[in-house]
TIDO-581553 format. One line per 8 residues: their letters; for each residue x, y, z of C-alpha. Coordinates in steps of 0.5 Angstrom, whole numbers, plus 500, padded with zeros to 3 digits. Each point is the difference from the previous one (the first is absolute). Last residue first. Layout:
REM TIDO-581553
a	X:Y:Z ~ ...
END
This chain:
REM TIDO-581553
xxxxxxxx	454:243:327 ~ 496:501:505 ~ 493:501:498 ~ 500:495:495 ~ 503:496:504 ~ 496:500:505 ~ 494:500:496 ~ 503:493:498
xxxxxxxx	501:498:507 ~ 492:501:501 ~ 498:497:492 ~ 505:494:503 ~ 496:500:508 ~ 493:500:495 ~ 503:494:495 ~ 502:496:507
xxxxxxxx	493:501:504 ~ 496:498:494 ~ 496:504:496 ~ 493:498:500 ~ 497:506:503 ~ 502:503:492 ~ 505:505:502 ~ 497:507:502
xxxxxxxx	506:505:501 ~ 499:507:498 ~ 506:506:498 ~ 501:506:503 ~ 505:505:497 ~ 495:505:497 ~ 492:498:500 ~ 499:493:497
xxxxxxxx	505:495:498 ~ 500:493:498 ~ 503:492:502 ~ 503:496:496 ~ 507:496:503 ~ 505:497:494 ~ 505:504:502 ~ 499:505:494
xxxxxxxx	493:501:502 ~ 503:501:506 ~ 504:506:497 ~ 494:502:497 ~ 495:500:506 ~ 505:505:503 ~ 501:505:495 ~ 492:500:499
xxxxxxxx	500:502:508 ~ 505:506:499 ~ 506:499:501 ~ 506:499:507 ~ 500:506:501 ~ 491:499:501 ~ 503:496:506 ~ 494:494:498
xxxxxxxx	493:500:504 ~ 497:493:500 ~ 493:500:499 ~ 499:492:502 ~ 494:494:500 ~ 501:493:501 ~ 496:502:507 ~ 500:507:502
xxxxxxxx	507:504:499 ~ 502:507:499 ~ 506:502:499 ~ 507:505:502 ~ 506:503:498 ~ 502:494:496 ~ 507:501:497 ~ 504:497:506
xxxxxxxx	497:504:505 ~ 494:495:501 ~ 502:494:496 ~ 499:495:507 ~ 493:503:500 ~ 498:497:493 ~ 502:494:502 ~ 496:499:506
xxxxxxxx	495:504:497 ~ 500:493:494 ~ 502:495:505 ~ 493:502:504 ~ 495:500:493 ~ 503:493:499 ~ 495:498:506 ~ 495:505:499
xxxxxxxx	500:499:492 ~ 500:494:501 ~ 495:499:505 ~ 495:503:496 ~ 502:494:494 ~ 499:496:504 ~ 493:501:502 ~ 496:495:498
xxxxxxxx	495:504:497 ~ 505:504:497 ~ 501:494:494 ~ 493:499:500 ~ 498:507:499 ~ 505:501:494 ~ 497:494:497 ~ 493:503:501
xxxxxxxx	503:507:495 ~ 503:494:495 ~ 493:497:499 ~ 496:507:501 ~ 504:504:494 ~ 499:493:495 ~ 493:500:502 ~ 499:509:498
xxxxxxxx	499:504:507 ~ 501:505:497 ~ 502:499:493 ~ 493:504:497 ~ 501:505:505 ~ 494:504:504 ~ 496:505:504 ~ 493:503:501
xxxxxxxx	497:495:495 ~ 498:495:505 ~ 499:503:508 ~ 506:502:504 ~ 498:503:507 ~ 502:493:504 ~ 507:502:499 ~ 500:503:505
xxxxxxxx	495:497:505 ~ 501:493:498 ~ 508:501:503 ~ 505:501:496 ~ 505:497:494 ~ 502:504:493 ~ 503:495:496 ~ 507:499:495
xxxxxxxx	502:496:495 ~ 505:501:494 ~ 502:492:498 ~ 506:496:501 ~ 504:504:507 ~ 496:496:504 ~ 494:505:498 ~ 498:501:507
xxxxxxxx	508:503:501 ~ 498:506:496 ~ 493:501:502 ~ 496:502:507 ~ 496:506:503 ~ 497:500:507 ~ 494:502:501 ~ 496:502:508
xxxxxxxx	507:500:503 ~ 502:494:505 ~ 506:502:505 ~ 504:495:503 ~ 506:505:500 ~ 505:495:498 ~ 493:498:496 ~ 500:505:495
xxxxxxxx	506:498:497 ~ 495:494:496 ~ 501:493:500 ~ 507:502:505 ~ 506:500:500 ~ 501:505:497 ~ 499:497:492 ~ 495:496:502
xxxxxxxx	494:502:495 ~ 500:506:501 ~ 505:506:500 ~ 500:501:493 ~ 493:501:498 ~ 498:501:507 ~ 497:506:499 ~ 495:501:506
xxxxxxxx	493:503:501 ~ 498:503:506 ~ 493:502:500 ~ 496:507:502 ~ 496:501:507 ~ 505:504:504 ~ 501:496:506 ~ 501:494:496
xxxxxxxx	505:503:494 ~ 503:504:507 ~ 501:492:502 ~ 503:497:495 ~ 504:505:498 ~ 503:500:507 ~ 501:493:500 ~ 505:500:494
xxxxxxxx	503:506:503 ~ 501:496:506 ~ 508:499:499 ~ 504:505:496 ~ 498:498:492 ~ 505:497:495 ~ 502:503:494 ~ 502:495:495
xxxxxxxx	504:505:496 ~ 494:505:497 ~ 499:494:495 ~ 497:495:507 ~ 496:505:504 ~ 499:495:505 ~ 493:499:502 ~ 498:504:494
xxxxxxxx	494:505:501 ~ 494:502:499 ~ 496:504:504 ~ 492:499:497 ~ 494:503:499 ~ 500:508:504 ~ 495:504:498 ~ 499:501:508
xxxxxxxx	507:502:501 ~ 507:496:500 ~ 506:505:499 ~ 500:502:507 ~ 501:493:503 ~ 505:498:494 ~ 505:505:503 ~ 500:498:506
xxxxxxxx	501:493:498 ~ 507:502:498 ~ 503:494:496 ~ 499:502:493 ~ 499:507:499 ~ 494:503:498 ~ 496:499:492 ~ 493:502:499
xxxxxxxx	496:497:495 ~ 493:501:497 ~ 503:504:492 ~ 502:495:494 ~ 507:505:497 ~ 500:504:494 ~ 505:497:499 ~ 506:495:497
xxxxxxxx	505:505:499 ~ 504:499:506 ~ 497:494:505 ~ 504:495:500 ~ 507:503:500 ~ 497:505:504 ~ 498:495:507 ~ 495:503:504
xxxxxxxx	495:496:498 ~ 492:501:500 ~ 499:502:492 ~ 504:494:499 ~ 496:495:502 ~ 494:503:497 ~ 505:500:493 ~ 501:493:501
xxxxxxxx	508:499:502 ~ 499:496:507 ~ 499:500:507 ~ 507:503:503 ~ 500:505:505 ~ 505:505:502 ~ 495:505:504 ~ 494:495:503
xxxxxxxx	493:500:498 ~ 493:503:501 ~ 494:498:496 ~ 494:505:498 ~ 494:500:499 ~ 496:506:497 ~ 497:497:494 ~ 493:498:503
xxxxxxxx	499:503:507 ~ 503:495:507 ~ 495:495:501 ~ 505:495:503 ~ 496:495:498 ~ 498:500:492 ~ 504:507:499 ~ 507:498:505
xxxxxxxx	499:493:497 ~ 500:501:493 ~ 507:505:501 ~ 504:494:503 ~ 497:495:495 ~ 503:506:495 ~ 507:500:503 ~ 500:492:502
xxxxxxxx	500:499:492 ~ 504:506:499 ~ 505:495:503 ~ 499:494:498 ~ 500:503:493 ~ 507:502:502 ~ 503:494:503 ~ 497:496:494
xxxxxxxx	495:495:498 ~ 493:500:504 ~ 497:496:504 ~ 495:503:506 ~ 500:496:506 ~ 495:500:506 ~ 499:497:507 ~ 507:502:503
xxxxxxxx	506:496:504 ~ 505:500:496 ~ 501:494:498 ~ 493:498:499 ~ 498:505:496 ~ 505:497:495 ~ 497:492:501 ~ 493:503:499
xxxxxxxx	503:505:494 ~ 504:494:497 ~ 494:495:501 ~ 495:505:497 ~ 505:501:494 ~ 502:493:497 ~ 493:497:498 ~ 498:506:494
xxxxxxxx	495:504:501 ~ 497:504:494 ~ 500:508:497 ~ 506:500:505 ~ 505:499:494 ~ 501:492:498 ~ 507:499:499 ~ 506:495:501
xxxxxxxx	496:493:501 ~ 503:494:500 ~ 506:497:497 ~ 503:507:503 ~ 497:499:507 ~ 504:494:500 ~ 506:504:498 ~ 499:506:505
xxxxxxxx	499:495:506 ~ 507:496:499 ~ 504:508:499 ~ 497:502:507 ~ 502:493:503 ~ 506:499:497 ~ 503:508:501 ~ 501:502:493
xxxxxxxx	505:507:503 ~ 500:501:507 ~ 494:499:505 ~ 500:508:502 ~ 500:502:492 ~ 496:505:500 ~ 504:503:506 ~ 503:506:496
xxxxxxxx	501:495:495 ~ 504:496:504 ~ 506:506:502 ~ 506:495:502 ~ 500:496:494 ~ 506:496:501 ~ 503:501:493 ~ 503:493:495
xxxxxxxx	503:503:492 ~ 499:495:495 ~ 500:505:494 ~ 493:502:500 ~ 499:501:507 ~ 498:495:506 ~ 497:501:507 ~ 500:498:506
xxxxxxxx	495:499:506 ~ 496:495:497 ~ 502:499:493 ~ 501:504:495 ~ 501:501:492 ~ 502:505:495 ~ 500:505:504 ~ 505:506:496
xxxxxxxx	504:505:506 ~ 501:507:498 ~ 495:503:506 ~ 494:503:498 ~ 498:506:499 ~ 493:500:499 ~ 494:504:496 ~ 505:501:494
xxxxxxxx	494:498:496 ~ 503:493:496 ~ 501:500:492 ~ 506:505:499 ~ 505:497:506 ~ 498:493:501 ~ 504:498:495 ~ 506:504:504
xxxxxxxx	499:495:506 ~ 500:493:495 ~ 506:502:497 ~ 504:502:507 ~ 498:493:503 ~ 501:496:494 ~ 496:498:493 ~ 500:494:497
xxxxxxx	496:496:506 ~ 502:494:502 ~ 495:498:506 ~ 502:501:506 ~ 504:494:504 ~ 497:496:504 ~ 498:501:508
END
């Protein structure tokens, strides 16, 4: 990687502009990136850090993979945009090739995780009218305590989560909120209105909350049993990242819809889709849902070379195989500044002695070490390097921790 290009303003000058002009919607840590790389970064001054959080999984390939950067310049010298008002020759390949991958009849192109989202809400919603026959305008949508869909006001209306929620209602009526992980609960919320359960596979901002074993395939089966869909937001947790196409395969469970992005956009340009059987998303007819840039030819060109890299399946095998060497290393940091962690694939929550600071303390002595990572509730932080991360820079992101938390 070459150096950054000069800039006439540092770090500290840079962070402070950004003040008066930028919605204080985020708190990012103090770093400028100037440049990246694969799975490094490179801040305005030069500075190298090993990126450890991978835009909460966008970036699954690393930063300007060939292949992905190739497909977005040849189709720049094409054709960017077209609007649905036409077709355009990319889109058909990428949605067959995308089906494909993931086992379902129809795909859905969207931009965002969150418009992916509400998508799989309103599709969910059309199905229990036009087939389930449940009576217009009672609908609802059970979900799980802690999730994490997005920021929309519907999305928000069914968080539990009060940063995301406080001073942004009256709130979007239809959904019920159980705990995740307990079945049980989910089988007495579920009734005759209901549309959909929508669920993560593995809540990712809650601290990539994993699971028990048979959960998966118990929501699978009580959705049957009780005549509603399943639908999955693998928006983070798809795409390879576990190990996996998608998370729900390590139970080898197939829901009615699943929704997908982040990494379907190879870190280049925003995409995401809704993916499902006919029947479901069957239900849609022209002016009932849209996007003038879903599915537009620049999108569809970078969302096929995404396909095409995981069709292969290395980069799944990665995630399985650097995926033991990160739990491995994990394990070995228990009792020395990590109470405990969850981890599937190249994916960890990693629960840090709270005496030793807060989850945003953390990721700032790492930052300081050349490591990027990010916090999320209390003293936990997230691990979710590139899949192109080598054995060597994980095992040095691992020591680094160790020092971090040890010294």
């Amino acid at each position: 990687m070459t150096a950054p290009a000069r800039t006439d303003r540092g770090s500290e000058e840079l962070i402070r502009a950004e003040e008066p002009v930028l919605a204080h919607n985020y708190h990012p840590l103090p770093v400028v990136v100037a440049r990246a790389e694969g799975a490094w970064v490179e801040d305005v001054e030069g500075r190298r850090y090993l990126d450890m959080l991978a835009g909460y999984s966008a970036l699954n390939f690393g930063h300007r993979h060939p292949a992905l950067i190739e497909a977005a310049h040849r189709q720049l010298d094409r054709l960017t945009l077209t609007s649905r008002a036409f077709h355009n020759d990319r889109l058909a390949g990428f949605a067959e090739r995308l089906a494909a991958l993931t086992g379902t009849d129809m795909v859905l192109p969207m931009n965002t995780g969150a418009e992916a989202v509400e998508s799989g809400i309103k599709v969910a919603r059309k199905w229990a009218y036009d087939v389930k026959g449940v009576p217009a305008d009672r609908a609802t949508i059970v979900v799980a305590a802690d999730n994490f869909h997005g920021r929309t006001t519907t999305i928000v209306s069914f968080s539990t989560d009060e940063t995301a929620r406080c001073g942004f209602g009256p709130f979007t009526p239809g959904f019920r909120i159980v705990p995740y992980n307990d079945l049980a609960a989910l089988e007495a919320a579920v009734d005759e209105t209901t549309a959909a359960v929508l669920i993560e596979p593995i809540q990712g901002e809650a601290g990539v909350l994993i699971p028990d074993d048979g959960y998966l395939a118990g929501v699978r089966e009580l959705t049957r049993r009780k005549g509603c869909l399943f639908v999955a937001d693998e928006i983070q947790s798809g795409l390879g990242r576990t190990g996996h196409t998608l998370a729900v395969e390590h139970e080898s469970v197939v829901p009615d819809v699943v929704l997908l992005g982040k990494a379907l956009g190879g870190g280049i340009v925003p995409v995401s889709a809704v993916v499902g059987s006919r029947e479901v998303l069957g239900v849609l007819h022209p002016g009932e849902h849209g996007s003038t840039f879903g599915g537009n030819p620049l999108a569809a060109a970078v969302g096929t070379a995404v396909v095409e890299l995981l069709e292969t399946g290395e980069f799944q095998r990665r995630a399985a195989e650097l995926g033991a060497v990160l739990r491995e290393g994990l394990a070995g940091l228990v009792g020395r500044g990590v109470v405990g962690f969850r981890a599937r694939g190249l994916w960890a929550g990693v629960d840090v002695d709270p005496a030793l600071g807060s989850g945003r303390e953390i990721s700032e002595r790492l930052m300081r070490e050349g490591i990027l990572v990010k916090d999320t509730h209390g003293s936990t932080i997230r691990l979710a390097p590139p899949l192109t991360v080598t054995p060597e820079e994980l095992a040095g992101a691992l020591g680094t921790l160790e020092k971090v938390l040890t010294s």
